[in-house]
N, C-alpha and C positions, 0 to 999 in steps of 0.2 A: 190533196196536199197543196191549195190554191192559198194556205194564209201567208200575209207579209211577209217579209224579209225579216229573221230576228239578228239582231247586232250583237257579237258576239263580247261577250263580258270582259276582259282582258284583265279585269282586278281581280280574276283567280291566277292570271298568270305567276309565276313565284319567278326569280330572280335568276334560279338556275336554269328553268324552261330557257326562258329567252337570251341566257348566255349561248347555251348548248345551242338552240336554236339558228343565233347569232353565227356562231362557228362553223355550222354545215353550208350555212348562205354563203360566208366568204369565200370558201372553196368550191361552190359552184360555177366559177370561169371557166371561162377557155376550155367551153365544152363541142365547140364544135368541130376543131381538129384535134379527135382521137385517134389511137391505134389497134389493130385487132393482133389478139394475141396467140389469134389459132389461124392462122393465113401458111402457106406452105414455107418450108424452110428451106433458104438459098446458102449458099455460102458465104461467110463473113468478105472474101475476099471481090465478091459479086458485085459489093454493093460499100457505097462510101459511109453510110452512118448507116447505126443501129439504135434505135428508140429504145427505153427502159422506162417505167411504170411504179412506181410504191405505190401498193393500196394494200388495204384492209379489209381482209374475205368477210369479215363481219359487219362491212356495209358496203360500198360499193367505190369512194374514192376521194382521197382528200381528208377525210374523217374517220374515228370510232369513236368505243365508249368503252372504259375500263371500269368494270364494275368491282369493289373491295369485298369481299365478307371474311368478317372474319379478319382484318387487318392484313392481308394482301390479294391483287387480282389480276389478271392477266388477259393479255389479246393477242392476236396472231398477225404479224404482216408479211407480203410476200414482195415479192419483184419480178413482173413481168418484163420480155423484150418484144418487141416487132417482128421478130424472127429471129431462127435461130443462129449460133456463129459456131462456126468451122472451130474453138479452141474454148476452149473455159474462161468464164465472165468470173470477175470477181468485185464485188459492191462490199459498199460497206455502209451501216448506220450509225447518224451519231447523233445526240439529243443536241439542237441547235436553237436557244431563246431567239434567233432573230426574228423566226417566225410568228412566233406568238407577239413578239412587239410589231410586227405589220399590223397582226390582228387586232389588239390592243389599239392603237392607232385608229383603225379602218371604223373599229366599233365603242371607242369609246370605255374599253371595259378595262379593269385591271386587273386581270388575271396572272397571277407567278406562274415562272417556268417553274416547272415538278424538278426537287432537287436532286442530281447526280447520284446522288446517295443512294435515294428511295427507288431505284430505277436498275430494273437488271436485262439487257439485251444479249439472248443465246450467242452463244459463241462469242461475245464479247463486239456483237455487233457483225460479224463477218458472213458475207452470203457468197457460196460458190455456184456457180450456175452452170450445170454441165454440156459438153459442145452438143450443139443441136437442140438442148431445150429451150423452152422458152419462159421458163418458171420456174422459177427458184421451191424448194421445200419451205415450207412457212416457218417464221424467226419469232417464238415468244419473246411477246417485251411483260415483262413483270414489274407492277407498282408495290410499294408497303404501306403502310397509314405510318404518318410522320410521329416522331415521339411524340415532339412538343406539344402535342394536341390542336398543332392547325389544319381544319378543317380540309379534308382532301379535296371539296371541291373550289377552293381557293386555285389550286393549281391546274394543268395544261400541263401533257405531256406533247411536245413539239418533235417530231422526229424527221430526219433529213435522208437519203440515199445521196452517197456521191459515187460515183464509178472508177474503181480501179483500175480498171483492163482501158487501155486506147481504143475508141473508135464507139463508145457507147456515149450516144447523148442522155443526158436528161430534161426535158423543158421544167422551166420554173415550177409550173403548175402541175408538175408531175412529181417532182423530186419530194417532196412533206406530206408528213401525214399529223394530223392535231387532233390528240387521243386527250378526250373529255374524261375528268374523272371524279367519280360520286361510289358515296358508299351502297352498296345495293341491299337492301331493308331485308329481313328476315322473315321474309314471306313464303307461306303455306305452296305447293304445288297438286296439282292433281294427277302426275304420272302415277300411273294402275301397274307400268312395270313391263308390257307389252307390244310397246309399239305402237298403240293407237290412239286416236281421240276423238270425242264425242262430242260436235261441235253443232250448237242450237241458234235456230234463228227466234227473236223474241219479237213479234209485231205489237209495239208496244200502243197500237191506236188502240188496239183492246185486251191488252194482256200485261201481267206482272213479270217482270226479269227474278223477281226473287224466288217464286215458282222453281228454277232451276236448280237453286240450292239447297232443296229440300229430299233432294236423291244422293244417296249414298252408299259406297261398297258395303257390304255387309262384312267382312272381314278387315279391311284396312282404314275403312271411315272415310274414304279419298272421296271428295266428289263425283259421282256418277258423269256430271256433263263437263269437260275442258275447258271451251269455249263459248262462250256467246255472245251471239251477235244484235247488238242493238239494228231493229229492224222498223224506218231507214230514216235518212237522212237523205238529202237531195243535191243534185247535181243542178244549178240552174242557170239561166243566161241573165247577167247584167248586161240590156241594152244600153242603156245608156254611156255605159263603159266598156263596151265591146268585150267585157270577159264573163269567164266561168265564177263561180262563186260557192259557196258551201248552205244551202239552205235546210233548218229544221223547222218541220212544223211545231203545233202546240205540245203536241205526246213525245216526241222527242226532245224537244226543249227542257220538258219539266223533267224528266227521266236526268238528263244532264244538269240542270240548273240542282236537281236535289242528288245527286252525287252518292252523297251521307246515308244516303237511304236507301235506294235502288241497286248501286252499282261498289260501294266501298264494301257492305256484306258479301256478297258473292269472292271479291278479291280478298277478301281477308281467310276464307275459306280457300283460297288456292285457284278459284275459276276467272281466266282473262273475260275480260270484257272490249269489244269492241264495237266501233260504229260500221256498219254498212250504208252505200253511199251508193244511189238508183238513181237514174233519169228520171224526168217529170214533163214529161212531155213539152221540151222545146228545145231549142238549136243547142246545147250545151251537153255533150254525151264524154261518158267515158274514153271511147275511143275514138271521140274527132276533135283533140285538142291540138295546135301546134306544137312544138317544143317550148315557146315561151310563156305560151296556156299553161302546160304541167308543169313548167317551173315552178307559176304564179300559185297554181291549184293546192300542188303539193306542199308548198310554206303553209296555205291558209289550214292543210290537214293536219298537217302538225300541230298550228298551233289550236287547234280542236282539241287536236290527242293530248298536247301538257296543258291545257289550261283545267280541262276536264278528269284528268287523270285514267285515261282510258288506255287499253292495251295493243291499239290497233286498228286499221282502218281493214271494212270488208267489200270487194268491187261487184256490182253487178249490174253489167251493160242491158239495161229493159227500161221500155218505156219514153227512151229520148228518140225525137224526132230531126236528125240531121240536117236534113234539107228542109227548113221553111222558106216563107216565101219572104222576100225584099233581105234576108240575111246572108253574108260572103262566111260559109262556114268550112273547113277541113275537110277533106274525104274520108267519113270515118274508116278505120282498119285498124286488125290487129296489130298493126306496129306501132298505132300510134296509143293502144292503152297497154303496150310495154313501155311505152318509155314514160307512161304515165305512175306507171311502178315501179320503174328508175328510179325516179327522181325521190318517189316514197323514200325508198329505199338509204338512198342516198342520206336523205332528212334526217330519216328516224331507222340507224340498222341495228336497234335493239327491241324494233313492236313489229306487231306480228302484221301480214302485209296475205289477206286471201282473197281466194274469187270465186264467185260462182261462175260457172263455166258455160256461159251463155252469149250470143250475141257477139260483141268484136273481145273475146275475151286475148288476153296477152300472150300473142306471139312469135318467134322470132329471135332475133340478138340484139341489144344494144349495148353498141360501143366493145363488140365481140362477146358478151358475157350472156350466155344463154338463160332468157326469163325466167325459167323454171326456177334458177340458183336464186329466181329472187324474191321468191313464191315461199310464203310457210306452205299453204294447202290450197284446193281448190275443189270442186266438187260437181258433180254432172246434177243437171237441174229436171232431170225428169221422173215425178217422184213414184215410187211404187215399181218404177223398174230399172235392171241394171243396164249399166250403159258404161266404159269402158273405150270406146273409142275414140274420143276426145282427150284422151290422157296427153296422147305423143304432138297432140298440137301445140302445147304448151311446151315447147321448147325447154330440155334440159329436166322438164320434170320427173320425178322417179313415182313409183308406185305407191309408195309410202306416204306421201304426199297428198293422193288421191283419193278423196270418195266416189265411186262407182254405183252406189246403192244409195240415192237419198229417199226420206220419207216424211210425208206430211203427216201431220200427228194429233193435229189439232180436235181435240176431242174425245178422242182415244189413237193408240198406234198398232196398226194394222200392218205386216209383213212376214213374208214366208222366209222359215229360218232356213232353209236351203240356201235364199240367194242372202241371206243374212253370214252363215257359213264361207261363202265364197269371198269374202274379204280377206279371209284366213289360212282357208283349207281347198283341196284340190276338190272341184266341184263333182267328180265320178267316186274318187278313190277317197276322199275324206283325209288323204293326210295331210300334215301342215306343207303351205308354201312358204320354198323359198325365198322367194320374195313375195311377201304380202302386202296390200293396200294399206292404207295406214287413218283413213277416215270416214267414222259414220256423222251422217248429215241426217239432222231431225230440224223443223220447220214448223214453226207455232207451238210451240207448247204453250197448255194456258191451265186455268184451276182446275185440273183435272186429273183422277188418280192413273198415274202411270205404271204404278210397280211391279205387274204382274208382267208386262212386256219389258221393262228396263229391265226386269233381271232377268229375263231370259237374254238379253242383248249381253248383257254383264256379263253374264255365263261363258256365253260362244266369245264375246273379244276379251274378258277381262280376266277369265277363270273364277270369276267371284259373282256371286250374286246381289242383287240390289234390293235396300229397303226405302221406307217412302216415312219422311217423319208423319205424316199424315195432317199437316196444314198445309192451306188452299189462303191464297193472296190474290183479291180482286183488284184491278185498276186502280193503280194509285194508294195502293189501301197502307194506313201506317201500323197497321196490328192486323197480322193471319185471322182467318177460319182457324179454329178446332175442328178435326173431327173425329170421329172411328172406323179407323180402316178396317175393313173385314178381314179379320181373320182366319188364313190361307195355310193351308196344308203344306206340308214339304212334300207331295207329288204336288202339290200344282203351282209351288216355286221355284221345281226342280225345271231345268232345259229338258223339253220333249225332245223324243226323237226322230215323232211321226211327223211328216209332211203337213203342215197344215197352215193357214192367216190364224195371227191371235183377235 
C-alpha cells in the first residue's frame, strides 16, 4: 500500500454534503470544558450552579439529522445536568432562528429557519427533570414536508433549551441543537427480522464487493450479507504537514472512483457499504491521534463518506508504527481512538461507525458518554475461534453489538456450527439466549461458491435458508461469470445437526 497520495475528488461533493457537513463543524467548540453526567449526586443546595446539556442521543452534541419519509420524521432530544438537584428541574424548548443566522453568517450558507408550523415539540416543548436525576426522558421533535413544495432541505431546524428552575446554568455552546433536514430515499433494507447481522470484509486488492450480493434469503429475498466493508483504506502521516491523512491505494480508489458499479448495486439491494481504515506502517495510528488530530481526521472522513456515498467508516488499529524515529508522536491508547469515534460520531450520527477489536481498540468515556453508545458493532479478530472477552472493554457495549465468532472464508468457509450456535443459543442446553450477540463476522469473500455454508449460517441466525444466484465477479469485472451451481438436495441444504467443520 506504498502508491502516492491520491487527491480527493471534491466535484462529487453535492451541496447538502457540505452544508450538513458545514453545520457539525460549527458546533464543534468549546470542546474542552465538558461535563460528566454520571458523576455522583450532591445536593442542589451543596453547590452554587448546576450545568444542563441539550444533545441529541442520535449523535453526540450540538447536531442531528431528521430524516422525512413519507412526508413527516422525527428525532429525540434530551437534557442532561452536572448533577443531580435536591427539587425538580424544569427546561423548556423553543425553536430560536438566531441560531441558525450565527450559522448562516459563520458559513456563508442560506439556509431558512424550519417554519413554526411544520414543527411539533412533546409536551409543547416542556422538560421536567425529576429531583436526583440527571436526565431528562427524551422530547420528540417532529418535522412535516411543507405544502408549498419547498424542499425540506432548504431548512434548519434550530432548537434552544432555556431553564426554568433558578440555579441551572446553561453555557452558550451547550444550550442549541441544529437538526439537519433531508428527505430520506426509499431504500431497500436487509433486516432478516432477528437481531442480527452479517457483516463482510471485501479485500478489494483482489476481489469483487458485488460477490456479496449475490446471496440471498430463500424465503424473504433480504440479502444474506448486512454489511460490507470496503477492505482498506489507509491511515497515513503527512510529514510535511505534521498530520494524519486518509489514504487509498489504486483498488480502493477505483472501487470509490466507480461508485455506479461496485458499490450503488449492493445499496440498492438494502446492503450498507462502508470503508475500513488500517495503518500502514508509520507514525499515524488510530489510536495515537491528539484531540485536534481526530478533529482534523474525522472532517477528512466524512468528507470520504458524502462525497463517495458510502455508509460508514470501519476502525482497525494494525499495522501503524507509533514510535518512529526523528517523529514527536502521541502515546497511542485506547482513549485516544475513542475520541477518535467521538468526533465520527459527532460528524456523521446517522452512518454506521465499527471496529475490529484489535490493537488500541476504543475504550473508556468521553466527555462521560460511554464508547460503546457510540459503536454500531465491533468484532473479535481471531478467526476460526470464539473469543468473547474483549466485549466488556468496549465500554458501554452490549452483546448484541458483538461478534465473538469471526471467520475467514476466503476460498470456501469452514466452521463448527456449535460455536456457530452460541451467538444465539445456550452452548450446553441449546435454548435461546436471553441476550444474544448480535454479529457474524466473514473476511474475504471472493468468486467462490458459498451456498452450502451460508445457508446453513441462515438457518441457525436467520430461520431461513440461503440461495446463491450462481454468478461469480472477478476483479473489476463489468459483466459476471455464468455458471451451474450444483444441484443440492434438501438433506444437504438442510442445517445438520451432527458436530462437524463444513
Amino acid at each position: 500500500m506504498m502508491n502516492p497520495k491520491k487527491t480527493l475528488n471534491m466535484n462529487y461533493l453535492n451541496k447538502t454534503s457540505l452544508a450538513l457537513f458545514g453545520a457539525a463543524a460549527l458546533l464543534l467548540g468549546a470542546c474542552a470544558d465538558r461535563i460528566a453526567v454520571d458523576g455522583p449526586e450532591r445536593n442542589l443546595d451543596a453547590v452554587r450552579t448546576i450545568y444542563g446539556m441539550l444533545r441529541c442521543p442520535a449523535s453526540v452534541r450540538g447536531a442531528g439529522t431528521i430524516d422525512l419519509t413519507e412526508g413527516t420524521g422525527s428525532t429525540e432530544l434530551v437534557f442532561t445536568l452536572s448533577q443531580g438537584a435536591s427539587e425538580g428541574v424544569d427546561i423548556v424548548l423553543k425553536i430560536d432562528p438566531s441560531l441558525l443566522e450565527e450559522y448562516n453568517a459563520a458559513h456563508g450558507t442560506r439556509y431558512l429557519c424550519c417554519p413554526e408550523e411544520l414543527v411539533t415539540l412533546e409536551e409543547q416543548g416542556a422538560i421536567l427533570i425529576a429531583p436526583g436525576d440527571v436526565r431528562s426522558d427524551p422530547v420528540a421533535v417532529t418535522v412535516r414536508q411543507p405544502a408549498d413544495g419547498t424542499p425540506i432541505e432548504s431548512y434548519m431546524l434550530p432548537v434552544r433549551a432555556e431553564a426554568v428552575t433558578p440555579g441551572i446554568r446553561i453555557r452558550p455552546d451547550d444550550a442549541g441543537c441544529l437538526l439537519s433536514l433531508r428527505t430520506k430515499q426509499n431504500r431497500p433494507d436487509a433486516d432478516k427480522g432477528t437481531g442480527f447481522v452479517t457483516i463482510c470484509y471485501i479485500e478489494v486488492n483482489s476481489d469483487n464487493p458485488l460477490n456479496t450480493g449475490e446471496y440471498t434469503m430463500k424465503g424473504s429475498g433480504k440479502p444474506f450479507i448486512d454489511i460490507v466493508n470496503i477492505f482498506a483504506a489507509n491511515i497515513n502521516y503527512d510529514a510535511e504537514n505534521g498530520r494524519p491523512y486518509l489514504h487509498c491505494n489504486d483498488n480502493v480508489q477505483h472501487i470509490l472512483d466507480h461508485r455506479e458499479q461496485f458499490i450503488a448495486p449492493l445499496q440498492e439491494r438494502g446492503i450498507r457499504v462502508s470503508l475500513s481504515v488500517l495503518g500502514n506502517h508509520d507514525a499515524a495510528g488510530i489510536g495515537g491521534l491528539t484531540d485536534a488530530m481526530a478533529v482534523d481526521f474525522a472532517a477528512e472522513l466524512k468528507a470520504f463518506v458524502d462525497t463517495y456515498g458510502l455508509d460508514g467508516v470501519d476502525f482497525d488499529d494494525e499495522w501503524s508504527d507509533y514510535k518512529p524515529d526523528g517523529i514527536i508522536w502521541p502515546e497511542p491508547s485506547s482513549a485516544r481512538s475513542a475520541r477518535l469515534v467521538y468526533e465520527c460520531r459527532r460528524l456523521m450520527p446517522d452512518k454506521l461507525i465499527t471496529v475490529y477489536d484489535i490493537g488500541h481498540a476504543p475504550s473508556g468515556k468521553v466527555d462521560g458518554i460511554p464508547i460503546g453508545e457510540l459503536i454500531d458493532y465491533a468484532y473479535q479478530p481471531f478467526y476460526g475461534t470464539w473469543s468473547d472477552g474483549t466485549l466488556h472493554k468496549i465500554t458501554g457495549m452490549k452483546r448484541s453489538q458483538y461478534g465473538p465468532y469471526a471467520l475467514n472464508i476466503r476460498g470456501g468457509c469452514v466452521f463448527h456450527e456449535s460455536e456457530m450456535r452460541r451467538l444465539r443459543y445456550e452452548q450446553f442446553s441449546g435454548a435461546p439466549l436471553a441476550d444474544p450477540f448480535g454479529v457474524c463476522l466473514l473476511y474475504c469473500l471472493d468468486a467462490t461458491d458459498y451456498e452450502e455454508a451460508f445457508d446453513k449460517i441462515g438457518r441457525i441466525l436467520y430461520d431461513d435458508g440461503v440461495t446463491w444466484s450462481g454468478r461469480l465477479w472477478r476483479k473489476f469485472a463489468t459483466e459476471p461469470e455464468e455458471t451451474h451451481a450444483n444441484n443440492r438436495t434438501a438433506a444437504n441444504s438442510a442445517a445438520g445437526t451432527t458436530e462437524r467443520a463444513i
